[in-house]
C-alpha positions as CSV (number, residue, x, y, z in Angstrom):
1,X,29.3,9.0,4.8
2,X,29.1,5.1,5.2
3,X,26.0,4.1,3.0
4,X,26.6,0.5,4.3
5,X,25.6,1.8,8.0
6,X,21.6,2.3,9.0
7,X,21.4,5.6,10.6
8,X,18.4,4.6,12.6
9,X,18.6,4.5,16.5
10,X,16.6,2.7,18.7
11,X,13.9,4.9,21.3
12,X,12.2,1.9,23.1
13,X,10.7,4.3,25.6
14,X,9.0,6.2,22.3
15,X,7.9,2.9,20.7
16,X,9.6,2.6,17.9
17,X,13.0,3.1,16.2
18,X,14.1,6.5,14.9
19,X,15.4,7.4,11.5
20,X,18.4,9.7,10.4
21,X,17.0,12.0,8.0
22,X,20.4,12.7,6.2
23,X,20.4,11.7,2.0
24,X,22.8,11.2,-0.5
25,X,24.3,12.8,-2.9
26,X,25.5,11.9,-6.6
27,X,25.3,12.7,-10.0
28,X,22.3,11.3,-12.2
29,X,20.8,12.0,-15.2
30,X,17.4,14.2,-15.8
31,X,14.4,13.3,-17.6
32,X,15.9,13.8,-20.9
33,X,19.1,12.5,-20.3
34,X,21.2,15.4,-19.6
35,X,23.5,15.4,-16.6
36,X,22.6,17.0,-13.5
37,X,24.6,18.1,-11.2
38,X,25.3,16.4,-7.4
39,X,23.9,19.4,-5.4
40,X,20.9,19.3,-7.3
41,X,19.5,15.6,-7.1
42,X,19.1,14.5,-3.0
43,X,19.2,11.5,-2.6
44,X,20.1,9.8,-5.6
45,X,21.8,5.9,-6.0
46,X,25.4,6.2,-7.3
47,X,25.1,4.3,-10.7
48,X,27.8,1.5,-9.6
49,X,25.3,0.7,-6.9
50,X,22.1,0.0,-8.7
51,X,25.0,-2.1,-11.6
52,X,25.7,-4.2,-8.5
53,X,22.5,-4.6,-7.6
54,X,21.4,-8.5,-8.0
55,X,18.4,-10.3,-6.2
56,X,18.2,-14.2,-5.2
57,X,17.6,-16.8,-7.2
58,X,13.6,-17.7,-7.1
59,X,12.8,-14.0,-5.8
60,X,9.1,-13.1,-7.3
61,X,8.9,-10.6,-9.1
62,X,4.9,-9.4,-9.5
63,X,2.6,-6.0,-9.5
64,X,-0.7,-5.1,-8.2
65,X,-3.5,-3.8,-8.4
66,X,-7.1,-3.2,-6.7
67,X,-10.6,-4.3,-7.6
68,X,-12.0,-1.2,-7.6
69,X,-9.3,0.7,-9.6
70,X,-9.4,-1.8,-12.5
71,X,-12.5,-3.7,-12.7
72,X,-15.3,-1.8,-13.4
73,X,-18.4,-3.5,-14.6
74,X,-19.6,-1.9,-11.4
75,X,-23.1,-3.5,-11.1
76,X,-23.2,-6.3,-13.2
77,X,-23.5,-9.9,-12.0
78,X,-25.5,-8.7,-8.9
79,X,-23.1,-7.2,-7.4
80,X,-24.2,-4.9,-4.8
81,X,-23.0,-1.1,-4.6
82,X,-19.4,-0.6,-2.4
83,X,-18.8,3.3,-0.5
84,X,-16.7,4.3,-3.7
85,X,-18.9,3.8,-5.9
86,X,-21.4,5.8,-3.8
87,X,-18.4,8.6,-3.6
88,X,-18.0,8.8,-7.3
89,X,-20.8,9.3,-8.3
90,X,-21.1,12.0,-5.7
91,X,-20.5,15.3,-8.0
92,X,-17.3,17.1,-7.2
93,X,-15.6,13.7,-5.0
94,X,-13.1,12.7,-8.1
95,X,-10.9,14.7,-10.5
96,X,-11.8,15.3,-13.4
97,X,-15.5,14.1,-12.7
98,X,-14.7,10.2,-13.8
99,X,-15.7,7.5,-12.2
100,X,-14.7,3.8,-11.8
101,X,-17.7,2.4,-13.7
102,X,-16.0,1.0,-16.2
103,X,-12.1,2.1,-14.9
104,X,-9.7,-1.0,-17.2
105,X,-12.7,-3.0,-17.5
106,X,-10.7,-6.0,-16.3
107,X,-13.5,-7.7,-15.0
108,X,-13.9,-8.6,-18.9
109,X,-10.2,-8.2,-20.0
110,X,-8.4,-10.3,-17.4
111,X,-7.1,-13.2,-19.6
112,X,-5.3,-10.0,-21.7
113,X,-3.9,-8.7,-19.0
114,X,-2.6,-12.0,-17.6
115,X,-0.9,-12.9,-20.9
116,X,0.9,-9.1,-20.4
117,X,2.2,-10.1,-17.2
118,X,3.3,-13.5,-18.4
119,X,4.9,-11.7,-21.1
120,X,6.6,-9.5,-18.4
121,X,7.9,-12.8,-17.2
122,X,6.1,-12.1,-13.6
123,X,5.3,-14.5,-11.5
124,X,3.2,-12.9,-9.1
125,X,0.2,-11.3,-9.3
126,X,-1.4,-9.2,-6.2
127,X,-5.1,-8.9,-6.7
128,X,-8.2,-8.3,-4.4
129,X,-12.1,-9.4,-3.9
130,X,-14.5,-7.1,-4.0
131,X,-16.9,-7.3,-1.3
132,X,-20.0,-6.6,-2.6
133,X,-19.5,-8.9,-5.8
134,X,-19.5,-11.3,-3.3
135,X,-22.1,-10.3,-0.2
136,X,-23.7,-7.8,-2.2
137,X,-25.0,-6.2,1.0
138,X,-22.4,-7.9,3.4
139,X,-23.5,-10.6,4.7
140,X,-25.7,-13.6,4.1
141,X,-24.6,-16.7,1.3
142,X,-22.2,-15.8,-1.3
143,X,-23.3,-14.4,-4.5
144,X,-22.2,-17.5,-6.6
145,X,-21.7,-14.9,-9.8
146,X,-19.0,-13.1,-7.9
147,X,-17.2,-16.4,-6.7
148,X,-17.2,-17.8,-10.2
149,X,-15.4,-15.2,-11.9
150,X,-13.0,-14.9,-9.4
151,X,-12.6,-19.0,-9.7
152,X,-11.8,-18.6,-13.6
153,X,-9.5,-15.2,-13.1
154,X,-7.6,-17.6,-10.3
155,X,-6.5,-20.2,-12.8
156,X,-6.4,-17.8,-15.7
157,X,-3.0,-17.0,-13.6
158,X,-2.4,-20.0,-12.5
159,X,-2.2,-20.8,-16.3
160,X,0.6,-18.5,-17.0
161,X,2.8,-19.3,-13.9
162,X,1.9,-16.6,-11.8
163,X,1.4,-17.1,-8.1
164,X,-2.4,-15.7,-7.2
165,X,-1.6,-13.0,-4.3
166,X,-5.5,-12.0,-2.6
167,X,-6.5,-8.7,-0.9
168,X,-9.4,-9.7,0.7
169,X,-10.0,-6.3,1.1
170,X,-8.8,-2.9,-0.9
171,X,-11.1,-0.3,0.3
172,X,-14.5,-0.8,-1.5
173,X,-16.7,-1.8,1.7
174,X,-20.3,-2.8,0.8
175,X,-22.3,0.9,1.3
176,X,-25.0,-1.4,3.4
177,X,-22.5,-2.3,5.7
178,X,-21.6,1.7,5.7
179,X,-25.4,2.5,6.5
180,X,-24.9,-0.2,9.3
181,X,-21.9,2.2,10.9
182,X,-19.4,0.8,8.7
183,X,-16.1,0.1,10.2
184,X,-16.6,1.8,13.6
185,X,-19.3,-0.6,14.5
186,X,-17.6,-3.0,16.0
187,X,-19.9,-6.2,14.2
188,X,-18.0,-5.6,11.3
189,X,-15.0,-7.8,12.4
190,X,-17.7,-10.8,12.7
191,X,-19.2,-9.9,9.3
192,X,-15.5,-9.5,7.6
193,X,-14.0,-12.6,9.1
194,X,-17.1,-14.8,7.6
195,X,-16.5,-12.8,4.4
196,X,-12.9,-14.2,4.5
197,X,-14.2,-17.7,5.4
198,X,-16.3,-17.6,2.3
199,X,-13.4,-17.3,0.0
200,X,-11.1,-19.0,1.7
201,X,-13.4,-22.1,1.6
202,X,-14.2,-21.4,-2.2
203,X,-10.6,-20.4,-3.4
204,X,-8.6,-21.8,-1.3
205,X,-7.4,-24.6,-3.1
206,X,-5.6,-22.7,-5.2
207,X,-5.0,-19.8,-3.4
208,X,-2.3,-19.7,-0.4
209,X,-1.5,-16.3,0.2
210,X,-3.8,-14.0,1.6
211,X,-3.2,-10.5,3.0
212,X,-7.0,-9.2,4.6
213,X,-6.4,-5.6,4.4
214,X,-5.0,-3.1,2.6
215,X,-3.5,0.0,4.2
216,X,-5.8,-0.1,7.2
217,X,-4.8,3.1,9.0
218,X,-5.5,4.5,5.8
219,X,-9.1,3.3,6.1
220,X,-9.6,4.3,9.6
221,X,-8.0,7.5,9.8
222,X,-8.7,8.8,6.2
223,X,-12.1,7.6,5.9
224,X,-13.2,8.1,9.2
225,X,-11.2,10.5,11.0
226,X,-10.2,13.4,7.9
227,X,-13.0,12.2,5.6
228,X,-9.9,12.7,2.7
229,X,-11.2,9.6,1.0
230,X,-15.0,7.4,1.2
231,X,-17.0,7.5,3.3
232,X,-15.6,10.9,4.4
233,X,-16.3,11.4,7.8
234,X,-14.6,13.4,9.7
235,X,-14.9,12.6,13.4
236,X,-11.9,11.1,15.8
237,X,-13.2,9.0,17.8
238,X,-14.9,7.3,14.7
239,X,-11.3,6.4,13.4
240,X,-10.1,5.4,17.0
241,X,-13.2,2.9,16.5
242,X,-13.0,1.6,13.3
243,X,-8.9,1.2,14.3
244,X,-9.6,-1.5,16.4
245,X,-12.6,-3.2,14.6
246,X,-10.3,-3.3,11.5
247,X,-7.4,-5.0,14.5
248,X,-10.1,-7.5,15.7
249,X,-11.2,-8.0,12.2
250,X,-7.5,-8.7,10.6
251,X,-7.6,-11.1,13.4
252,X,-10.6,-13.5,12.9
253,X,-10.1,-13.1,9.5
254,X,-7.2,-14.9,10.1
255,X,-8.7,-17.4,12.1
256,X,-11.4,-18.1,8.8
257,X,-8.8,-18.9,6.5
258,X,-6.9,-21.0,8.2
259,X,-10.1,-23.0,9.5
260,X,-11.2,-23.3,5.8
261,X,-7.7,-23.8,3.9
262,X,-4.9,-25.9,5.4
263,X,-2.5,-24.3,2.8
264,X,-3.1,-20.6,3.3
265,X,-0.7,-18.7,4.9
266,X,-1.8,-15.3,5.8
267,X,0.2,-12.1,6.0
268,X,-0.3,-8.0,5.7
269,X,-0.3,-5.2,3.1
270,X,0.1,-2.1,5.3
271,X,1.5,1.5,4.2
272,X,4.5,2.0,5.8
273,X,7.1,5.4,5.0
274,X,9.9,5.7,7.2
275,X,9.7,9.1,9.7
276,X,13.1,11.3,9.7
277,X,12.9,13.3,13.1
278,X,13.2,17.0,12.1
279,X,15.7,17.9,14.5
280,X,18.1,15.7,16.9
281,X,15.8,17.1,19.7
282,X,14.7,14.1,22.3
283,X,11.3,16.0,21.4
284,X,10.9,15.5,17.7
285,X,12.6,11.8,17.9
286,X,9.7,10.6,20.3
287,X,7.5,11.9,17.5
288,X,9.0,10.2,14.8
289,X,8.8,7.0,17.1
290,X,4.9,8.1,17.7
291,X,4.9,8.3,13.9
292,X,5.8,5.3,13.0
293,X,4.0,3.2,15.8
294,X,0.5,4.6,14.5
295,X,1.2,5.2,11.1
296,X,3.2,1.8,10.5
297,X,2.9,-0.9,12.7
298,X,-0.1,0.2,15.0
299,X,-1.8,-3.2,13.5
300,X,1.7,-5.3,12.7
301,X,2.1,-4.8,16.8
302,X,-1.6,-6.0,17.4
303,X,-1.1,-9.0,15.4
304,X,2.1,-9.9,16.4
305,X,2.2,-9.1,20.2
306,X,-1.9,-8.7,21.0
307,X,-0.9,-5.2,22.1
308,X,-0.9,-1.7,20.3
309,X,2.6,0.1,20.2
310,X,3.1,3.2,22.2
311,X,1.6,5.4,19.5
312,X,-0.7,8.1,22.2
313,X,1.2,10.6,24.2
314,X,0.2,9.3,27.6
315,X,-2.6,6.5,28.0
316,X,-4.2,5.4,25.0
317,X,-7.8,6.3,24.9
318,X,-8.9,3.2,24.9
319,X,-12.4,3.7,25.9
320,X,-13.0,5.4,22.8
321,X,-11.4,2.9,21.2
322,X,-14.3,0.6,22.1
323,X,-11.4,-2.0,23.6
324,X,-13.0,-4.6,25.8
325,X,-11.5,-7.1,28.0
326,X,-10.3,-10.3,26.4
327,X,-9.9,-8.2,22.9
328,X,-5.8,-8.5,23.3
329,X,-6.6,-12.1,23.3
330,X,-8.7,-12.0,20.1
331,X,-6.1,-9.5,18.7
332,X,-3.1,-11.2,18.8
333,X,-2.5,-13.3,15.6
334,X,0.6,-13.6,14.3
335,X,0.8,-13.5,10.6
336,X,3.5,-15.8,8.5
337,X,4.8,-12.8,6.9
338,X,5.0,-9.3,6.6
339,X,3.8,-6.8,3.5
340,X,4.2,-3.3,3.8
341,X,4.0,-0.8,0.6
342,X,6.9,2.2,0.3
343,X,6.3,5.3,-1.9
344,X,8.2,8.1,0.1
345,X,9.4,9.1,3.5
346,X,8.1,11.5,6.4
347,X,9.9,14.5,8.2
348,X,8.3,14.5,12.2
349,X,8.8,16.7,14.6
350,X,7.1,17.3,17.9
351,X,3.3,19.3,18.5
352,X,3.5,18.3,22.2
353,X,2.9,22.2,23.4
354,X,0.5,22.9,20.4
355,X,-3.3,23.9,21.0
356,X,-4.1,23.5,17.7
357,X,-4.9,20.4,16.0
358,X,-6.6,19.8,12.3
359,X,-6.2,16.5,11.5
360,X,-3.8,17.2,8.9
361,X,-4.4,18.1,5.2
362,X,-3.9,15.2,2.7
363,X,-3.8,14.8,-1.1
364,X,-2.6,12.6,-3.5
365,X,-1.1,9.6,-2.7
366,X,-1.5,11.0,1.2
367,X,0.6,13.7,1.2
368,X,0.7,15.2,4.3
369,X,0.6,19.2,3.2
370,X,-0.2,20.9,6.4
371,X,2.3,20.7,9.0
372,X,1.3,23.8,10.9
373,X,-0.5,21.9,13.5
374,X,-0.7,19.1,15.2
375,X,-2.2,16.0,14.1
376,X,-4.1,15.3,17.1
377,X,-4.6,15.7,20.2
378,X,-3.4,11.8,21.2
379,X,-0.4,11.8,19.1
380,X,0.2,15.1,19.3
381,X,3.2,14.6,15.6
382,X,3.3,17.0,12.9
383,X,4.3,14.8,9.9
384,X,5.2,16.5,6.1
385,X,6.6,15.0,3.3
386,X,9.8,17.2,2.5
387,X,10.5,18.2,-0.9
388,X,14.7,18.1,-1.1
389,X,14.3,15.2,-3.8
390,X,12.8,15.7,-6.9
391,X,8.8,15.3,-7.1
392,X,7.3,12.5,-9.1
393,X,3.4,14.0,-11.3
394,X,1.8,12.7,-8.6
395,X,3.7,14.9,-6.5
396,X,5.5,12.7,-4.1
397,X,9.3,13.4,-3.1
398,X,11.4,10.7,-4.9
399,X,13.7,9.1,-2.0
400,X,15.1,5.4,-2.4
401,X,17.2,5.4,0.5
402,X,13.6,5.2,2.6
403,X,13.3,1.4,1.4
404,X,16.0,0.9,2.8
405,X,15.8,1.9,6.1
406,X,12.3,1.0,6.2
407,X,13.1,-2.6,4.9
408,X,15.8,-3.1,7.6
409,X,14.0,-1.3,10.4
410,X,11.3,-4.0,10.3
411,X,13.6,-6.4,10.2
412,X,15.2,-5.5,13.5
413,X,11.9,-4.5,14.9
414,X,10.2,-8.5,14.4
415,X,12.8,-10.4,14.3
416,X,13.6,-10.7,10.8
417,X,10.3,-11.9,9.2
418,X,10.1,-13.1,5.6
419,X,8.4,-9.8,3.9
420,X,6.7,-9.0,0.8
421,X,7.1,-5.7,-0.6
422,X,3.2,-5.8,-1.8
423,X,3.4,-2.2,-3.6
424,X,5.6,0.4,-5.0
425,X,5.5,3.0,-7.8
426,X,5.2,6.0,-8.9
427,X,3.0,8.4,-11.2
428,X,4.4,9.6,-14.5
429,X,2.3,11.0,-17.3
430,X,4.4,9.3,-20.2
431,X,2.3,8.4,-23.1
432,X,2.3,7.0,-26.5
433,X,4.6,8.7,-28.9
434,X,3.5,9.0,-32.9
435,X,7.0,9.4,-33.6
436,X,9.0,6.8,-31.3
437,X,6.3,4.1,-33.1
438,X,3.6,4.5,-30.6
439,X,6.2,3.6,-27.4
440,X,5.9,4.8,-24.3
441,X,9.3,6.3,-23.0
442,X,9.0,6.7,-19.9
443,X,12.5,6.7,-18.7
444,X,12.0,8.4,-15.6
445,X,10.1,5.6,-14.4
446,X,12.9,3.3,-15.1
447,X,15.1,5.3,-13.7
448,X,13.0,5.5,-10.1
449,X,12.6,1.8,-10.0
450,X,16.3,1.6,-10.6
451,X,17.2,3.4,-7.5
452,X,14.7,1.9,-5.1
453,X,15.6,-1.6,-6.2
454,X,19.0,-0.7,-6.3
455,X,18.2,0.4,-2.0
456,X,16.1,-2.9,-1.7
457,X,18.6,-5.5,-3.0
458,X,21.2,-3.8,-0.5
459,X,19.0,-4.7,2.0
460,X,18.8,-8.2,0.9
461,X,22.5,-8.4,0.8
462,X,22.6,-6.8,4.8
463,X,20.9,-9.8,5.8
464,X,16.6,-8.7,5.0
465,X,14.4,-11.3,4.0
466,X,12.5,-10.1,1.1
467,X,10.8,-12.7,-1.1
468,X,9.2,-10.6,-3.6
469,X,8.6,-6.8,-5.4
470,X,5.0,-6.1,-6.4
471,X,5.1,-3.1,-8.3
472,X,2.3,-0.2,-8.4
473,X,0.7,-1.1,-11.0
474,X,0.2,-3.4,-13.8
475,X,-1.8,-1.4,-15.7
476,X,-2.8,2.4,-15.4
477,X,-5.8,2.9,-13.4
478,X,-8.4,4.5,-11.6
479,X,-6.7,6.5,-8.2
480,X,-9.4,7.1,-6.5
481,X,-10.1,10.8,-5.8
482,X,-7.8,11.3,-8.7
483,X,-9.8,9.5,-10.8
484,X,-7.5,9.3,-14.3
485,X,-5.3,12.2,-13.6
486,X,-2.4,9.9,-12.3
487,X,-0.7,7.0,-14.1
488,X,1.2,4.6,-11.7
489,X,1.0,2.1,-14.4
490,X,3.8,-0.5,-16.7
491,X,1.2,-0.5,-19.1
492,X,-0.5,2.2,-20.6
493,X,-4.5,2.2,-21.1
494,X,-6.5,4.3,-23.1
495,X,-9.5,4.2,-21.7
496,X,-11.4,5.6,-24.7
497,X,-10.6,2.0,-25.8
498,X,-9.1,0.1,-23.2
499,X,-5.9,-0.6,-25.5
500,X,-2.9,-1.8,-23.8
501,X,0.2,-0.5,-24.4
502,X,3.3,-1.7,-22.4
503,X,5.7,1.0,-21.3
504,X,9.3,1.0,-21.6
505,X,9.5,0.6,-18.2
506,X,7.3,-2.3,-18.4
507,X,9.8,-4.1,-21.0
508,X,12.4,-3.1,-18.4
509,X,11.2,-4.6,-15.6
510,X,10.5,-7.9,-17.3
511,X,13.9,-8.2,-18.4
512,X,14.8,-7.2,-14.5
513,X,12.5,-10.4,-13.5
514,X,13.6,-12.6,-16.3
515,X,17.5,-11.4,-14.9
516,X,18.0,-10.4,-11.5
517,X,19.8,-7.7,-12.2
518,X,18.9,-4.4,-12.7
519,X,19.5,-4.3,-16.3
């Protein structure tokens, strides 16, 4: 097989391009070292590959992570109560019964963290706001407590040489707003774009690039249309609403920053995994295409084009999408660049002829886990994550190849933009290890990152302008409904004491940014 060839194939008609589910196979090394055989690791980068492997000269190198996972200090400085921290302290929402309360405490502990990624030799560092540390209850003046720490945690990285990178938003919507109808009422995209104004005008200085949402289908249709994550509802016309307020919102957000901050260029942090067709059927490629028009770029279209992509099996429903005339005009907004996260693929395959449809069961980091019906009645996919790689703790399918045909599918899709890859990583339990000195050997994490930036770099070298690699996550966190059960993290916590303790994957990957190379 020709790994130098993109096996994905265009289906205009579908929406989208279509993507070869076929892997590779080569011999690697287990999570103690010991050889395993070819047949037995999918999949897998041949080690001359990821030795190759080299990146530009000035690419950025950075992680991230997400207000609400790492802060904590949950109420002080007036800030006003978000829908997460409603969920968690809903009894039997979060693993393990935790909550985010206190999560890293980096609200308090962000010049120690900053000197850890300077040490790391980053120099980039994807952050976001939370809301309601700055409109406590979502609108009104700025809650000048909130702005000022923000202000001192912006040139605390400015400091060490790292490039501020704002969310304006990563999930934790202020619970008034959510008592208001939260993100299927359709004011939210006027309250959100003044929300971005107000930092834009306070931060913008120093900050110049801005992404306004985080995952956004992942909002609409697992907040509102599953209920897998807050607020939990669970009705589909509620995520075909909030869908297009979070469009029109990503929209004249853009529109706030620019008016406030002649420097800011604004761009996207979307989830994006590549969909496989199950079968070469006609059938279950349109799906994969119907996959990847909703689940990808459904809001990269809007911004770019002012139009949704051919996501619906027939008309899109737009009336219960609350679309009005003139919104394509309000919607379309192209961004300076594209960010997309990539943690593993999707198999699709067609629920056309299907009667029954559940919405899907979810866990983890989404895993899709019940493919026995159809999604929906509008998309009408089934969409699982296969399991012929190995599985990281957190339970996703480990699959490199997917950033690169993800990568290089965007690329042909919008004419080559610049991109940021704005997450990536993976959950391992590694901990500290009495008798390795207290080090954290996590070498399977090296070993994942190895092969995925291996795939990336070759996508660089085929002609994909990537400008930087955030990896998931600085620091072990709080995952949300897994509360501390999952550790993404270059740097262990303990979060009996909040001690740091970098990883040896952490060590690895800053000699990989101090390098280039995939040492």
């Amino acid at each position: 097989m020709d790994r130098r060839r993109f096996l994905g194939s265009s289906l205009a008609a579908a929406g989208g391009a279509v993507l070869s589910g076929r892997g590779l196979h080569a011999a690697g090394s287990g999570p103690r070292g010991e050889m395993v055989e070819p047949a037995q690791v999918p999949g897998v980068v041949p080690q001359a590959e990821t030795e190759r492997a080299r990146f530009p000269d000035g690419f950025l190198w950075g992680t991230a992570t997400a207000a609400f996972q790492v802060e904590g200090a949950w109420k002080e400085d007036d800030k006003g109560e978000s829908i997460w921290d409603r969920f968690t302290h809903t009894p039997g929402k979060v693993k393990g019964g935790t909550t985010a309360d206190v999560a890293c405490d980096q609200y308090h502990l962000y010049p120690q963290d900053m000197d850890l990624a300077k040490r790391l030799n980053q120099k980039s560092y994807r952050f976001s706001i939370s809301w309601p540390r700055i409109q406590p209850s979502g609108t009104g003046a700025p809650n000048m407590k909130g702005v000022d720490h923000y202000s001192r945690f912006v040139d605390t990285m400015l400091e060490r040489g790292l490039r501020p990178f704002c969310t304006i938003y990563h999930w934790d919507l202020p619970q008034a707003l959510e008592d208001k109808g939260g993100w299927p009422n359709r004011d939210l995209a006027g309250y959100f774009a003044d929300y971005a104004g107000i930092l834009a005008k306070h931060l913008g200085d120093r900050i110049t690039i801005w992404a306004p949402f985080n995952m956004p289908w992942t909002v609409a249709y697992m907040g509102y249309g599953v209920g897998a994550l807050a607020p939990c509802r669970t009705n589909f016309d509620d995520f075909l609403k909030a869908a297009h307020t979070l469009t029109l919102a990503q929209a004249q957000a853009l529109r706030s920053i620019k008016a406030a901050s002649s420097k800011a260029t604004v761009g996207s942090a979307y989830g994006m995994c590549p969909a496989y067709p199950k079968t070469g059927s006609d059938a279950d490629r349109a799906a994969a295409a119907r996959y990847h028009a909703m689940n990808n770029v459904f809001f990269l279209e809007a911004a770019m084009k002012g139009s949704y992509p051919k996501a619906f099996v027939g008309e899109p429903p737009f009336d219960r999408m609350g679309v009005k005339p003139g919104d394509e005009e309000i919607m379309h907004a192209p961004l300076d660049w594209v960010g997309f996260h990539y943690y593993t693929r999707r198999i699709v395959s067609d629920a056309s002829h299907v009667q029954a449809f559940s919405g899907g069961g979810f866990s983890g980091t989404e895993i899709e886990a019940d493919p026995a019906t159809g999604r929906d009645p509008y998309t009408r996919f089934r969409a699982e994550m296969p399991t012929e790689g190995p599985l990281t703790e957190s339970g996703l399918e480990v699959w490199p190849r997917g950033m690169y045909d993800l990568v290089t599918q965007i690329s042909r899709e919008y004419n080559n933009p610049m991109i940021e890859i704005t997450e990536s990583g993976c959950g391992y339990l590694d901990a500290p290890y009495e008798k390795e000195n207290g080090r954290v050997p996590d070498t399977r994490r090296i070993e994942w990152f190895r092969q995925e930036l291996a795939e990336l770099a070759r996508a660089i070298a085929d002609g994909a302008r990537v400008r930087s690699f955030h990896a998931w996550s600085l620091i072990d966190n709080f995952e949300w409904a897994n509360g501390h059960t999952e550790r993404y993290g270059l740097i262990y916590v303990d979060y009996r004491d909040q001690k740091r303790t970098v990883k040896d994957s952490g060590l690895w990957y800053g000699r990989v940014a101090a390098t280039n190379r995939l040492v």
